[in-house]
SEZA-228551 format. One line per field, with one value per residue (C-alpha): residue number from 0; residue in three letters; x, y, z. Coordinates in steps of 0.05 Angstrom, whole numbers, always signed. Each point is the difference from the previous one (the first is absolute). Example, Ala and Ser with C-alpha at 12.3 -4.5 7.8 and 13.67 -1.06 7.14 Angstrom:
n (0|1);
res (ALA|SER);
xx (+246|+27);
yy (-90|+69);
zz (+156|-13);
END
This chain:
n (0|1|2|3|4|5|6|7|8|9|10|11|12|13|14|15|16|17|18|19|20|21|22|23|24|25|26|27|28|29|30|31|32|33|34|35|36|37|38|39|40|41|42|43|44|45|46|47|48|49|50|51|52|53|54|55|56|57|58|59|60|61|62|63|64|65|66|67|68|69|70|71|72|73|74|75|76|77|78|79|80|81|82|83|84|85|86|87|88|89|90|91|92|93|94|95|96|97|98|99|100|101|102|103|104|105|106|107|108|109|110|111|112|113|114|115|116|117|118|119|120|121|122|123|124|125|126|127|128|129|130|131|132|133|134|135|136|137|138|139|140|141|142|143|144|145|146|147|148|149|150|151|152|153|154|155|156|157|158|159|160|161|162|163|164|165|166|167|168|169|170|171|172|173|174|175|176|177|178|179|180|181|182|183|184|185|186|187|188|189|190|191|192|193|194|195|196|197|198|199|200|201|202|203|204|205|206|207|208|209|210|211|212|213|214|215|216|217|218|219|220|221|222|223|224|225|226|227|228|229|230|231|232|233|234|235|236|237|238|239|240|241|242|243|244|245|246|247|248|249|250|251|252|253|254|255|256|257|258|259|260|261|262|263|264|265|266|267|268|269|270|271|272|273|274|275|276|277|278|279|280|281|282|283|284|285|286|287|288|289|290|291|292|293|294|295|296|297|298|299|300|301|302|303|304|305|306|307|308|309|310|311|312|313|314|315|316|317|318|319|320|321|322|323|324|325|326|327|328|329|330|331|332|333|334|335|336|337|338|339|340|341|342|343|344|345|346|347|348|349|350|351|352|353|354|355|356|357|358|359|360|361|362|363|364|365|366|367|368|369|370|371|372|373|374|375|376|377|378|379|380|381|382|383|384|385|386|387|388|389|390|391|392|393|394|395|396|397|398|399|400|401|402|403|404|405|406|407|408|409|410|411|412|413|414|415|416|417|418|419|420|421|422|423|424|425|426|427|428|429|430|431|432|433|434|435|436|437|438|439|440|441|442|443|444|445|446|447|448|449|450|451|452|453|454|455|456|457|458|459|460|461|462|463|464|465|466|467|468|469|470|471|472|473|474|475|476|477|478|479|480|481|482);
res (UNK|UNK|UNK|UNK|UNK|UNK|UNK|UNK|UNK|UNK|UNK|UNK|UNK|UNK|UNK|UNK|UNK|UNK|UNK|UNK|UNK|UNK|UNK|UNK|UNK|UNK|UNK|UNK|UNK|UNK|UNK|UNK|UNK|UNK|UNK|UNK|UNK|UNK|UNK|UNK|UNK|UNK|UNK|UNK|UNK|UNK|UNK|UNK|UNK|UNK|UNK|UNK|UNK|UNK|UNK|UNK|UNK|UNK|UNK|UNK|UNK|UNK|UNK|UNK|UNK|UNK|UNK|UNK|UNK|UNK|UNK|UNK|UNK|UNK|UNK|UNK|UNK|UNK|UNK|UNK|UNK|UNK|UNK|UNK|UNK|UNK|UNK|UNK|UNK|UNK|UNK|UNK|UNK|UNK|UNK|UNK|UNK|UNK|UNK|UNK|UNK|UNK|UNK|UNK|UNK|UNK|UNK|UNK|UNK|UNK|UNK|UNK|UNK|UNK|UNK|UNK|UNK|UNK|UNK|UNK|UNK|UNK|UNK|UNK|UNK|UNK|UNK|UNK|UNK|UNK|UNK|UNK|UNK|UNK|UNK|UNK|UNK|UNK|UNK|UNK|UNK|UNK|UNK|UNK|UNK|UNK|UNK|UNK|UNK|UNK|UNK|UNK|UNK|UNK|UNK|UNK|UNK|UNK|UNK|UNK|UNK|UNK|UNK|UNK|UNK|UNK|UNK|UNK|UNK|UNK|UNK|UNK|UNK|UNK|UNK|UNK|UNK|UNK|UNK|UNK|UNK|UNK|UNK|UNK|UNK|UNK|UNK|UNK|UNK|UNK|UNK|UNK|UNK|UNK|UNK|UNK|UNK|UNK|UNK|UNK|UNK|UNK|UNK|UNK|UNK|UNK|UNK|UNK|UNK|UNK|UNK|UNK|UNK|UNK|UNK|UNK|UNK|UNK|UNK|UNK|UNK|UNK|UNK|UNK|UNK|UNK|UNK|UNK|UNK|UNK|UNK|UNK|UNK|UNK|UNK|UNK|UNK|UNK|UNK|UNK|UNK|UNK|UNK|UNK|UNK|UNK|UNK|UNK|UNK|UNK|UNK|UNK|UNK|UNK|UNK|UNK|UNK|UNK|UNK|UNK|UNK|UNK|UNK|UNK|UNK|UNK|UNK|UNK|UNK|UNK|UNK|UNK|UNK|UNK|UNK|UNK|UNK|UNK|UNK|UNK|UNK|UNK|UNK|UNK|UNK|UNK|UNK|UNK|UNK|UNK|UNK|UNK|UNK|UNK|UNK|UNK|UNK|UNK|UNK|UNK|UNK|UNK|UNK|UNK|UNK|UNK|UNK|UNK|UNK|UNK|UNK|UNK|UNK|UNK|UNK|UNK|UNK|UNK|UNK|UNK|UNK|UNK|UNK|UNK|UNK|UNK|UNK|UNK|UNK|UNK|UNK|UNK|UNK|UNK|UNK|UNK|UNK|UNK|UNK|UNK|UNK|UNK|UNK|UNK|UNK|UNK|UNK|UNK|UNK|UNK|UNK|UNK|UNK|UNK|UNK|UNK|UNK|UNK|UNK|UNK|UNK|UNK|UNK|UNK|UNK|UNK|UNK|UNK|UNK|UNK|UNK|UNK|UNK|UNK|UNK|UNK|UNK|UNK|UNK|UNK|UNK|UNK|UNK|UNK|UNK|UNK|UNK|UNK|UNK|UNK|UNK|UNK|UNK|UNK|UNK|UNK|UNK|UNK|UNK|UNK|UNK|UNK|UNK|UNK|UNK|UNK|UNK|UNK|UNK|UNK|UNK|UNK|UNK|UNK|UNK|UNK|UNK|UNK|UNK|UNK|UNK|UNK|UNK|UNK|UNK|UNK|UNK|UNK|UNK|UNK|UNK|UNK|UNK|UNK|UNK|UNK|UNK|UNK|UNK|UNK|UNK|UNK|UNK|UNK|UNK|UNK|UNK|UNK|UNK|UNK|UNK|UNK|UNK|UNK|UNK|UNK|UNK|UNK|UNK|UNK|UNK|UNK|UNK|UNK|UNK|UNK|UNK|UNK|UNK|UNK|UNK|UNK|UNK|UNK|UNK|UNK|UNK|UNK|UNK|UNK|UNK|UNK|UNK);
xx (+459|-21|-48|-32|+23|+48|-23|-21|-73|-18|-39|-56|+25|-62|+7|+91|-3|+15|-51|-24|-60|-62|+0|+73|-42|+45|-2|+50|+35|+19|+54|-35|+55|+16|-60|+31|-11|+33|-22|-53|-41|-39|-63|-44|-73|-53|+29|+72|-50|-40|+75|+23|-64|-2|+76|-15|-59|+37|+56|-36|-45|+67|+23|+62|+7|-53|+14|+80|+31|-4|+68|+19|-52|+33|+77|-25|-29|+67|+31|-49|+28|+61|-14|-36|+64|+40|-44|-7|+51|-18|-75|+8|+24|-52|-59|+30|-2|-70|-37|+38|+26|+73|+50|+8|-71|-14|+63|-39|-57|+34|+27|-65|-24|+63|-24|-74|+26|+44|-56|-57|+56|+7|-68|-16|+6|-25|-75|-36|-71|-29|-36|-62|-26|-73|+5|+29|-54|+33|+67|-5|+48|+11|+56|+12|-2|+10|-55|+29|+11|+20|-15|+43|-9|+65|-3|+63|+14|+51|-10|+51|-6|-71|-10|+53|-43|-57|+43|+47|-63|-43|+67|+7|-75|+10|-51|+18|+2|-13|+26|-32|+55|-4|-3|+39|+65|+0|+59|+41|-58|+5|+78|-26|-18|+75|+13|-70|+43|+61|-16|-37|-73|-41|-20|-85|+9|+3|-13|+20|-46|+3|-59|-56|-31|-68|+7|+43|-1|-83|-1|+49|-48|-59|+31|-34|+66|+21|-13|+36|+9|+50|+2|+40|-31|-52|-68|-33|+38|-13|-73|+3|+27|-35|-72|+38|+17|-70|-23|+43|+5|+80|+32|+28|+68|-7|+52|-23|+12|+15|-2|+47|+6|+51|-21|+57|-10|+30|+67|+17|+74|-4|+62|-17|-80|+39|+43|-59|-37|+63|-19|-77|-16|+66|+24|-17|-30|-65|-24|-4|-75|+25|+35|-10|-55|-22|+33|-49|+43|-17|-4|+58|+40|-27|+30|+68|-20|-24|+62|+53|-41|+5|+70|+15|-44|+32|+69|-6|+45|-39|+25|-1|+1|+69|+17|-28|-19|-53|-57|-26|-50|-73|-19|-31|-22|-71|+14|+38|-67|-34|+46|-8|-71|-4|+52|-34|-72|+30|+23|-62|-44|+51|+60|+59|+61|+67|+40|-5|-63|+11|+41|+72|+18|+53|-7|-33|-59|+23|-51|+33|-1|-63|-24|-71|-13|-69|-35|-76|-8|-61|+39|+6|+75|-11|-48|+18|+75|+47|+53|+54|+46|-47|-14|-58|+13|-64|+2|-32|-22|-13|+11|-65|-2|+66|-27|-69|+36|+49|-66|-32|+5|-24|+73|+36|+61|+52|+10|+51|+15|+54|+10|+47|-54|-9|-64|-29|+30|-33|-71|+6|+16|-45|-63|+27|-38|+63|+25|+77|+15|+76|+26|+56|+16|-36|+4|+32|-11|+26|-16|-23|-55|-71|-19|-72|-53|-73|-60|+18|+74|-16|-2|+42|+74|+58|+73|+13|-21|-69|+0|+10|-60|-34|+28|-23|-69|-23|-26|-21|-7|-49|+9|-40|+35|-74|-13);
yy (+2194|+27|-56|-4|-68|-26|-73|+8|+27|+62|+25|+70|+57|+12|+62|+1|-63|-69|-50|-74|-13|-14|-71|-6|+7|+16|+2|-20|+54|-27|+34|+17|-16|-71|-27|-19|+18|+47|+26|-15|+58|+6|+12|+49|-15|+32|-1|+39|+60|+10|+10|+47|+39|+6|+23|+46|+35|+4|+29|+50|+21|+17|+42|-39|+35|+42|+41|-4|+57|+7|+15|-56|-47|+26|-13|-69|-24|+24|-53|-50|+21|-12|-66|-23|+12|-46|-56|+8|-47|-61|+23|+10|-77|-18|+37|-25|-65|-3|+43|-21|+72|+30|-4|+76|+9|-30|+51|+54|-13|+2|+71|+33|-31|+41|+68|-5|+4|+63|+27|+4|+1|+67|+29|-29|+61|+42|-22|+61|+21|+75|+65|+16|+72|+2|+72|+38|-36|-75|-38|-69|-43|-68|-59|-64|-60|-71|-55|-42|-75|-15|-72|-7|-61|-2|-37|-44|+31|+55|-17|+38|+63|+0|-16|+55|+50|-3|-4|+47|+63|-41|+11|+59|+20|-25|-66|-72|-51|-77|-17|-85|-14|-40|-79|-17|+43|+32|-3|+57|+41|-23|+21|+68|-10|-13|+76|+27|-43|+27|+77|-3|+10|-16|-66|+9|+31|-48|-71|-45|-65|-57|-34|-18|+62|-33|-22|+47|+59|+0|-5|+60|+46|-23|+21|+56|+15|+19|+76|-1|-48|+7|-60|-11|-62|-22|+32|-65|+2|+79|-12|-50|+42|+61|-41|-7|+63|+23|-28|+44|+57|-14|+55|-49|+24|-45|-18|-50|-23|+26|-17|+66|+20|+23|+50|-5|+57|-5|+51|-40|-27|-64|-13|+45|-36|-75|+27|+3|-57|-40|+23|+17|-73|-47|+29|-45|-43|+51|-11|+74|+44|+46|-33|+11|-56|+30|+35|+42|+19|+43|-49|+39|-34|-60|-53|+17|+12|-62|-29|+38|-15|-77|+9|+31|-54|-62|+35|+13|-50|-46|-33|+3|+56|+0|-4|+77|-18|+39|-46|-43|-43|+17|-4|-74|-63|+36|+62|-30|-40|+53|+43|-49|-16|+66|-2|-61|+34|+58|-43|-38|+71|+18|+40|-18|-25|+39|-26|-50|-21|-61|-12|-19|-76|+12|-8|+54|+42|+28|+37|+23|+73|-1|+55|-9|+35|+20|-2|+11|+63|-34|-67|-33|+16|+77|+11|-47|+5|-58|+23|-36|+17|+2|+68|+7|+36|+38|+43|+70|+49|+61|+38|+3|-79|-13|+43|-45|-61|+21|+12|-56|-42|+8|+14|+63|+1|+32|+2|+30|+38|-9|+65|+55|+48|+34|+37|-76|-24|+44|+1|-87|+9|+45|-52|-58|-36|-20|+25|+16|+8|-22|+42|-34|-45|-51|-5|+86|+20|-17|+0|+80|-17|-17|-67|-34|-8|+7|-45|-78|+32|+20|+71|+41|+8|-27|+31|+73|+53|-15|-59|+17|+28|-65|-17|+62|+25|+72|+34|+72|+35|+57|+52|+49|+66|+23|+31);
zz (-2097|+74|+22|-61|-29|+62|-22|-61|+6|-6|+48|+10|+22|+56|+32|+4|+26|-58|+16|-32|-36|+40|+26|-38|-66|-57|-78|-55|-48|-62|-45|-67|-38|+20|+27|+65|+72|+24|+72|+54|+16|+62|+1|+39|+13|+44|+73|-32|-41|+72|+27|-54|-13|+82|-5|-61|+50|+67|-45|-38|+61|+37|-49|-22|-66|+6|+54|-16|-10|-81|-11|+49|-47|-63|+23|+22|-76|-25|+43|-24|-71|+25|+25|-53|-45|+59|-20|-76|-19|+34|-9|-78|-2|+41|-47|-51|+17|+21|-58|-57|-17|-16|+49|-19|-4|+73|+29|-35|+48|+61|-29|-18|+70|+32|-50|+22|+73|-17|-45|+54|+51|-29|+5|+67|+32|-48|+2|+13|+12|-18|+20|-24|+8|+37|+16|+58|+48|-13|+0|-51|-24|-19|+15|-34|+45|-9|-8|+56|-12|-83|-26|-65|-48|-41|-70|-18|-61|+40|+65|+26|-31|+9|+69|+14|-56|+44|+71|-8|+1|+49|+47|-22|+9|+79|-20|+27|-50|-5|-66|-28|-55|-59|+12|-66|+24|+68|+21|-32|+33|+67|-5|+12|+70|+8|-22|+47|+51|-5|-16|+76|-20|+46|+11|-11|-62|-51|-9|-62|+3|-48|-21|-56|-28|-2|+73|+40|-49|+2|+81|-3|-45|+30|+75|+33|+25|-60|-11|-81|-56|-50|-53|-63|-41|-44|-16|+40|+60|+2|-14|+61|+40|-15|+15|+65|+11|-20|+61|+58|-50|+1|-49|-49|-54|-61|-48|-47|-73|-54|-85|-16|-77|-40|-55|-47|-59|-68|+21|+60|+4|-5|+36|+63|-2|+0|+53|+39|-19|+28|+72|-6|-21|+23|+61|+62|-57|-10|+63|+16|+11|-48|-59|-68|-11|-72|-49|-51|-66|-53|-64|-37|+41|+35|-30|+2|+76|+13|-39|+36|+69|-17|-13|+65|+40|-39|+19|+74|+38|+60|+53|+80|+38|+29|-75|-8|-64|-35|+1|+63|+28|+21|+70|-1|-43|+18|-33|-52|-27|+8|-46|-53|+1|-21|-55|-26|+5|-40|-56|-2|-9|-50|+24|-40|+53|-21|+58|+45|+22|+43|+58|-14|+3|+65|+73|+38|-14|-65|-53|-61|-15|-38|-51|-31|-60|-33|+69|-3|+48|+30|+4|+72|-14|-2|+53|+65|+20|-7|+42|-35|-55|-57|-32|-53|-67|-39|-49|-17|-52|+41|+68|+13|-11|+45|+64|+0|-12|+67|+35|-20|+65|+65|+29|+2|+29|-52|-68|-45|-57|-51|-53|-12|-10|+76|-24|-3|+57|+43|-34|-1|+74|+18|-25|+24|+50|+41|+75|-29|-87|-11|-67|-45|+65|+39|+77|-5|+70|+73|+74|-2|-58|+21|-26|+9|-54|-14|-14|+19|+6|+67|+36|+43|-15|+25|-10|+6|+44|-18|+30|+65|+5|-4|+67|+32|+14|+14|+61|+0|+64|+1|+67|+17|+33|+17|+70);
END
C-alpha cells in the first residue's frame, strides 16, 4: 500500500511524505481476536509533531486549501472519496485485523470515510457569510473563515470513520490538520494518507502521526501551534485536555461518553426493539459512544424482554473477524477486565446476569454478549459506561419514572424511544436529556444528522451541516460609507 507498509511497518503520514518513528521507535499491534502480533507501527514523538504542526502552519498560512478556489477544494474531496474507496478492500482487512471488528464492518468504515468526503465535499463551496442592514450610511457583512491549524485525537473504536468525520469539514472548512491516531489500531487510519496522497492534496495539509495518547496526543493539545482541538474519547482524556486547552484558550469540540437508554413502552414490537438491541449493544462488541447501555421497560412486559433479549445474546454466533460473524472481540485483554470487573460488581450489588457475564473460555479477547437484568439505576453498572457488550435491563411503572431514570446519569448523548403511539414519541423525546432521540430504531440517522451530546457527553456537534460550523469562525466587517 503506497509506502505505507513497504517492509512491513507502517509508517506516519507527515505532511505527504511516509516517514519512521522518531529514533526508529515503533509499537506492536496485536489482532484482538488471536492474541498475536500482527504489525509494527512506528512511532512519532516530539521532533516528527514540531515537523507536522510546522507543515500544518506554513500550509495553512499559504492558503493551500484556504485560499483554493472552493469549487476546486470541493472537486478535490470527491477524489479523496474516490480514493478512499481504491483502498477499502485491503484497508477493511487491515481494520479488521487490528480492532477486532467485522470484516464487513471494517469495509463499512472505509465507506462512510469515502461519504464524509462527498458529504462536506459538497458544501465546500457553499459556505457563505451574510448582509446585515445598518442603514443607508453603512455596508456590514460577515464571512466564515477557518481556525487555521486542527489537532484531532482519534479514538480506536472507528478510527477510520472518525478521523475522516472530523477531516473531511476541517478540509472542507480550508483548516490544516495533524491527526494523533489511536495506539491500539492505527493502521487502517494511516491508510488514508494513501487516498490525501493520491487525490493531490497538498502536501502541508494533513499529517497522520502514531503515537501514545498520553505522550504524543497531550504535546499535540497542549501546542500553541495548534489553533483547534477536536477529540473523540473518554470524559478523562477530554477533561485533560480541556485543562490544557484552558490555558491558550484553544476552542476545544468534545465528543465524549455516553450511558444511552432505551425507553421501551408496553406497545412496542418486540421484534423491531430486539432488532435493535442486536446492533445497539453487539455490534463492534458494544464498544460504541452511543450504544444502547440500558434498557428501561415498562413492567407489563419486562420479563419476557429480558427473556427474549437473553435469547438473542446466547444465540449470536462469535468468532474472528474475517469470520463476519455477529459477535467479536473487545479491543484488548485491558478492556476486556475491565468489562468484567464490572459485570462481576453488578452481580455482587445485585443485578441478576441473563446472559453471559464472563469472558468466553477461547483465544482472543472474547466477552460474551452479556445482558444484566434488575439493574439498580444508581448501580456503578448504570451510571459509568462499560463500553463493551453488556446492556442493563430496569424496569418501570410510569413515564414520568422512565424519562428520570434515562436522565439519571451525568451523560447525555442519545437515548431512544420504543412505542407505536407518535403523540408519546414526540413528548418522551422532547424531555429527554440526550443530543439525538432514536424512535422504534437505534443508531436511525446518517452522515447529514448532527450528532454530539450534552453534559459529560461532550459539546459541539459533529456530522451534518451543523458541523461545519465548528471548523469555521465568524468575522463581521463593519464599513462606513460616511464622508
Amino acid at each position: 500500500m503506497s509506502d505505507l507498509m513497504s517492509d512491513g511497518l507502517a509508517r506516519n503520514f507527515l505532511a505527504g511524505a511516509w516517514v519512521e518513528g522518531d529514533g526508529g521507535a515503533r509499537i506492536a499491534v496485536e489482532d484482538p481476536g488471536t492474541e498475536e502480533h500482527f504489525a509494527d507501527c512506528a512511532l512519532a514523538g516530539e521532533a516528527t509533531l514540531a515537523k507536522a504542526l510546522e507543515a500544518a502552519r506554513v500550509s495553512f498560512e499559504r492558503g493551500d486549501l484556504a485560499d483554493m478556489q472552493p469549487s476546486a477544494r470541493s472537486r478535490m474531496m470527491v477524489r479523496v472519496a474516490s480514493e478512499i474507496r481504491a483502498i477499502a478492500d485491503e484497508g477493511a482487512t487491515i481494520l479488521c485485523r487490528e480492532s477486532g471488528k467485522t470484516l464487513d464492518a471494517a469495509r463499512d468504515e472505509f465507506e462512510e470515510a469515502a461519504q464524509y468526503f462527498e458529504y462536506y465535499g459538497g458544501v465546500a463551496d457553499k459556505i457563505e457569510g451574510k448582509s446585515i442592514p445598518l442603514g443607508p450610511d453603512y455596508v456590514d457583512y460577515t464571512t466564515y473563515e477557518p481556525f487555521g491549524v486542527s489537532a484531532q485525537v482519534v479514538p480506536w473504536n472507528f478510527p477510520v470513520s472518525i478521523a475522516a468525520r472530523s477531516l473531511a469539514p476541517s478540509m472542507a472548512a480550508g483548516n490544516s490538520t495533524v491527526i494523533k491516531s489511536p495506539e491500539l489500531d492505527p493502521i487502517g487510519l494511516s491508510l488514508l494518507g494513501s487516498a490525501l496522497e493520491r487525490a493531490d492534496v497538498p502536501s502541508g495539509v494533513v499529517s497522520i502521526l502514531n503515537g501514545i495518547g498520553s505522550e504524543l496526543g497531550a504535546r499535540l493539545v497542549r501546542s500553541t501551534e495548534v489553533d483547534q482541538i477536536v477529540f473523540t474519547g473518554s470524559v478523562q482524556t477530554g477533561q485533560a485536555i480541556l485543562h490544557a486547552a484552558a490555558d491558550s484558550v484553544t476552542p476545544s469540540l468534545m465528543e465524549l461518553g455516553g450511558k444511552s437508554a432505551a425507553i421501551l413502552f408496553d406497545d412496542a414490537d418486540l421484534d423491531m426493539f430486539l432488532a435493535s438491541l442486536k446492533s445497539g449493544i453487539f455490534y463492534n462488541a458494544g464498544q460504541v459512544c452511543s450504544a444502547m447501555a440500558r434498557v428501561l421497560v415498562d413492567r407489563s412486559i419486562y420479563e419476557d424482554a429480558v427473556e427474549r433479549s437473553a435469547i438473542l445474546s446466547n444465540g449470536l454466533s462469535v468468532d474472528h473477524g474475517l469470520i463476519n460473524p455477529d459477535h467479536t472481540p473487545v479491543i484488548s485483554d485491558l478492556q476486556l477486565s475491565r468489562i468484567e470487573n464490572v459485570t462481576s460488581t453488578a452481580r455482587q450489588e445485585g443485578a441478576r446476569i441473563a446472559a453471559g457475564g464472563a469472558r468466553l473460555d477461547r483465544k482472543g479477547h472474547f466477552m460474551a454478549p452479556t445482558i444484566l437484568a434488575d439493574v439498580d439505576p444508581a448501580s456503578h453498572a448504570a451510571q459509568q459506561e462499560i463500553f463493551g457488550p453488556v446492556s442493563c435491563f430496569t424496569p418501570f411503572e410510569t413515564e414520568a419514572e422512565a424519562i428520570a431514570i434515562a436522565n439519571g446519569t451525568e451523560f447525555g448523548l442519545v437515548s431512544g424511544v420504543f412505542t407505536k403511539d407518535l403523540a408519546r414519541a414526540h413528548r418522551v423525546a422532547r424531555k429527554l436529556r440526550a443530543g439525538q432521540v432514536f424512535v422504534n430504531e437505534w443508531f436511525a440517522g446518517g452522515i447529514s444528522t448532527p450528532f454530539g451530546g450534552v453534559g459529560k457527553s461532550g459539546f459541539g456537534r459533529e456530522k451534518g451541516l451543523e458541523a461545519l460550523y465548528n471548523y469555521v469562525r465568524t468575522k463581521n466587517v463593519a464599513i462606513s460609507l460616511k464622508g
